[in-house]
Backbone as CSV, one residue per row, in Angstrom:
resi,resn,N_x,N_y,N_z,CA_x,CA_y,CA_z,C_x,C_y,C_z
1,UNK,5.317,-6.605,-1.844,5.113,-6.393,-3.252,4.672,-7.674,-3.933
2,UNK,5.269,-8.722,-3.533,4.606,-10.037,-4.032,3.287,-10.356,-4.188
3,UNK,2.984,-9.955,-3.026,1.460,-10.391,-2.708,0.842,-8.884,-3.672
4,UNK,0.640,-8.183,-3.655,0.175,-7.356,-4.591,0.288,-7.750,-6.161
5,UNK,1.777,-7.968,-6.762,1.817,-8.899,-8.189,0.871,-10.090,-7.764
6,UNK,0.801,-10.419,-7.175,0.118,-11.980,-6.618,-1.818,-11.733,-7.063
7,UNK,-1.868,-10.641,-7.012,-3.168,-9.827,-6.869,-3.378,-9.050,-8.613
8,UNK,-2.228,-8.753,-9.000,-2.386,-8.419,-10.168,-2.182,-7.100,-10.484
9,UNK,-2.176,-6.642,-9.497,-1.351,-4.869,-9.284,-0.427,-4.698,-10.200
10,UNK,-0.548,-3.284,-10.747,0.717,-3.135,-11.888,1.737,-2.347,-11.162
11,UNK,2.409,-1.844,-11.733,3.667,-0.718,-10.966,3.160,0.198,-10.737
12,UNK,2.345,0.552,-10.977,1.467,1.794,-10.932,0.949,1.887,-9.734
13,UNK,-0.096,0.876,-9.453,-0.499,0.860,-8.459,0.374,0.300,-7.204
14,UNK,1.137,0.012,-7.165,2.027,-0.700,-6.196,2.778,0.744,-5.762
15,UNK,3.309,1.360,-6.782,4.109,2.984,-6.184,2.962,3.426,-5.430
16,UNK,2.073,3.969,-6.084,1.023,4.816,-5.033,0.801,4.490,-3.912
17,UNK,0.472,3.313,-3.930,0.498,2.559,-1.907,1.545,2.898,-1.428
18,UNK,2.733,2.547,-1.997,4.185,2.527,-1.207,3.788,4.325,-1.113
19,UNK,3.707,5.128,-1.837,3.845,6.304,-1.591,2.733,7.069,-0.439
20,UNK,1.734,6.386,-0.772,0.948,6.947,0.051,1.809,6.625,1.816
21,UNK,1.916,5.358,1.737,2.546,4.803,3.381,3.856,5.591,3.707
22,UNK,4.263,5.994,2.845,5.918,6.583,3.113,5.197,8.115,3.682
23,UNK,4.039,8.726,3.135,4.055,9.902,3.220,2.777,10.121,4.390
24,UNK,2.388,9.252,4.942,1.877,9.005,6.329,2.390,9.712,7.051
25,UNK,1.619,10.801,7.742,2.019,11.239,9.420,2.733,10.273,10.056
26,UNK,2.565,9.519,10.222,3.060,8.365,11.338,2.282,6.966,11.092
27,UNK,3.434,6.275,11.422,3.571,4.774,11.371,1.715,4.957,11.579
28,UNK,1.135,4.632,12.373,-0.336,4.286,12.883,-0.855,4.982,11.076
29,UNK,-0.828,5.671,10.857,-1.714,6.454,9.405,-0.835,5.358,8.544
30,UNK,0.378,5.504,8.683,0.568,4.638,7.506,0.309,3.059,7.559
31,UNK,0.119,2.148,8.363,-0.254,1.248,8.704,-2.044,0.984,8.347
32,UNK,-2.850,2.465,8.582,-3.626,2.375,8.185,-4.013,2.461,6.557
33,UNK,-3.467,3.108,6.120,-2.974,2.991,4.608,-3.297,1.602,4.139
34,UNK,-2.200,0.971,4.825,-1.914,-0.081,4.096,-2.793,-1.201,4.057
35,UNK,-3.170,-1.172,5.566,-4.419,-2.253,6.089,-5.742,-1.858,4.831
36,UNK,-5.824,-0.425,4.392,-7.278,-0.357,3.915,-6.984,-1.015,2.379
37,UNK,-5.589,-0.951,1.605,-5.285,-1.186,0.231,-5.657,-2.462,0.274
38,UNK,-4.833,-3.612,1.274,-5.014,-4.935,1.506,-6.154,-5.451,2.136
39,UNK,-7.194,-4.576,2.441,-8.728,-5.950,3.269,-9.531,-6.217,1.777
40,UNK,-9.775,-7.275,2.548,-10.444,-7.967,1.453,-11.924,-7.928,0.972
């Protein structure tokens, strides 16, 4: 979450990631999730 405030993300957007990754088929989808929110 740091690094996202770090980025300028509001709460808003910080739930939706977390939510999207929680609601991942599986670790691998949610990992991918996350990798696509964070490349640069």
């Amino acid at each position: 979450m740091r690094a996202a405030e770090d980025e300028g993300w509001n709460d808003d957007e910080i739930q939706y990631v977390l939510d999207e990754v929680v609601e991942a088929e599986d670790n691998a989808k949610g990992l991918e999730v996350l990798d696509w929110y964070t490349a640069k």
